[in-house]
C-alpha positions as CSV (number, residue, x, y, z in Angstrom):
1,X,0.2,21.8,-27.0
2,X,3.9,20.0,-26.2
3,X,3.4,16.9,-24.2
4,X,5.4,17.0,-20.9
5,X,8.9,15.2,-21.3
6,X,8.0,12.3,-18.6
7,X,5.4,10.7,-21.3
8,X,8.5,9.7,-23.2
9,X,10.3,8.6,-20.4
10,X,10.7,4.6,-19.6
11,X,9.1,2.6,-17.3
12,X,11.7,0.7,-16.9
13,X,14.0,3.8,-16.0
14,X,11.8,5.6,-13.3
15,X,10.8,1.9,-12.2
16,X,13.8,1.2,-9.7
17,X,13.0,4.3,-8.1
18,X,9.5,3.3,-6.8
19,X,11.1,0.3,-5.6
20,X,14.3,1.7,-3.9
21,X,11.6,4.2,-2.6
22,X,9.5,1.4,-1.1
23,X,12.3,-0.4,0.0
24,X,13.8,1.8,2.1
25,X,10.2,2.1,3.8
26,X,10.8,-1.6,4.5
27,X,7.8,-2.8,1.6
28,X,9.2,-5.5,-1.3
29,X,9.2,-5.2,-4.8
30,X,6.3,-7.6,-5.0
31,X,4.1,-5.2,-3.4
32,X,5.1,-2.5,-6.2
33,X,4.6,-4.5,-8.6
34,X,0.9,-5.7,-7.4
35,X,0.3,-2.0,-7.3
36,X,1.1,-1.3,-11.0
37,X,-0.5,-4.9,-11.7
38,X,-3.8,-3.0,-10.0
39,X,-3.8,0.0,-11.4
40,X,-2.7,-1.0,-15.0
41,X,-4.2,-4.9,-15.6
42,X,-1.5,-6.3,-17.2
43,X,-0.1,-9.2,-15.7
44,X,3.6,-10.0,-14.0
45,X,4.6,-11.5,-17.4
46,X,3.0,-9.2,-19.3
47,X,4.7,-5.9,-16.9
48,X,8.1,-7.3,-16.9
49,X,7.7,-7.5,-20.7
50,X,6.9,-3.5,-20.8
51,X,9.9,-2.5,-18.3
52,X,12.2,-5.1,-20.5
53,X,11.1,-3.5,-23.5
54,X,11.4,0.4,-22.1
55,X,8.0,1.2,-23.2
56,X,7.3,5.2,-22.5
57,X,5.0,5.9,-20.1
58,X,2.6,7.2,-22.7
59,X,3.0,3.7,-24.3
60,X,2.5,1.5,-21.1
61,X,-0.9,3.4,-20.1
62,X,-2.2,3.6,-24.0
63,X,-1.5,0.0,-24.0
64,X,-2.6,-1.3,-20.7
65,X,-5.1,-4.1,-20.7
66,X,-8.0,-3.1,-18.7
67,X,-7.3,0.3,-16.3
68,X,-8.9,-0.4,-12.4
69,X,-12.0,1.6,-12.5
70,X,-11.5,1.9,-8.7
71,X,-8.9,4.5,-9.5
72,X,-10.7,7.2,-9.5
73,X,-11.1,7.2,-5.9
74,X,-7.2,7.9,-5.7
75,X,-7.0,10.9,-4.1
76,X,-4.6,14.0,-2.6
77,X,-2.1,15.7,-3.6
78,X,1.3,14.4,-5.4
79,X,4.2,16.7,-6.8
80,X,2.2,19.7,-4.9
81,X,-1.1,18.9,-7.6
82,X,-4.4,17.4,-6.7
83,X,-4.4,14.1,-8.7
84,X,-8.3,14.3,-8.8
85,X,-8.0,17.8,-11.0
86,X,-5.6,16.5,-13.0
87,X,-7.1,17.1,-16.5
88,X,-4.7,15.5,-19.2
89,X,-5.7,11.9,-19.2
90,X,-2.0,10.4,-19.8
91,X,-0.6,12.8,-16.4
92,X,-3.3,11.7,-14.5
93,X,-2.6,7.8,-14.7
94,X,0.9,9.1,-13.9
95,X,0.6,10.3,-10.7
96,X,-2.3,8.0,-9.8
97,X,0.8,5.6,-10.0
98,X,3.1,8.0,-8.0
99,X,0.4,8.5,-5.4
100,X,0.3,4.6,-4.8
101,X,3.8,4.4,-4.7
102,X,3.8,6.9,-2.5
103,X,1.1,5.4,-0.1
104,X,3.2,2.0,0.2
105,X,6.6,3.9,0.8
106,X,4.2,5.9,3.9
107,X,3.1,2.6,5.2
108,X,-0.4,2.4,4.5
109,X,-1.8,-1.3,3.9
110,X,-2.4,-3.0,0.8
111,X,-5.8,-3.3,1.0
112,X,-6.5,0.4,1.5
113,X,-3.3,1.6,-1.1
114,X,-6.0,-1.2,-3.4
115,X,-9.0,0.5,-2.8
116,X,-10.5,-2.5,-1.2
């Protein structure tokens, strides 16, 4: 099986996307980064160290420090697929990321984009 192209992708490439996207929605950077911060573990240091280093996205989830185990409740549909039936483990934590992103750039708040 041929892994999809965006697992080689950067972080650091697709990044200023989620924040022009949430930007333009009137959110901050800070508030993207929390959300990654969430989802992935690693800390502000330890994410800018990732986008500075252009880590793939297969990299920056194989390497993440401890995955939220509240993000299974991330649900709905992103890119026209349901995240929750999203079999390939690597794709999954993608658009769990693009479905937060998503939820910021709609206006939802923190706490519920968090799972709280």
């Amino acid at each position: 099986m041929t892994k999809h192209r965006i697992y080689s992708v950067s972080v650091a490439s697709v990044y200023p996307l989620y924040v022009a996207k949430a930007e333009k929605k009137g959110r901050t950077k800070a508030e993207v980064d929390e959300i990654i911060r969430w989802l992935t573990g690693y800390s502000q240091e330890a994410l800018d160290d990732q986008l500075a280093k252009n880590t793939s996205f297969e990299d920056f989830f194989g390497r993440a420090p401890r995955m939220n185990p509240s993000r299974d409740l991330i649900t709905g549909v992103i890119c026209g697929v349901r995240v929750e039936d999203i079999q390939e483990p690597t794709m999954r934590e993608i658009r769990y990321l693009d479905k937060l992103i998503d939820e910021l750039a709609k206006g939802k708040a923190m706490e519920k984009i968090l799972r709280k």
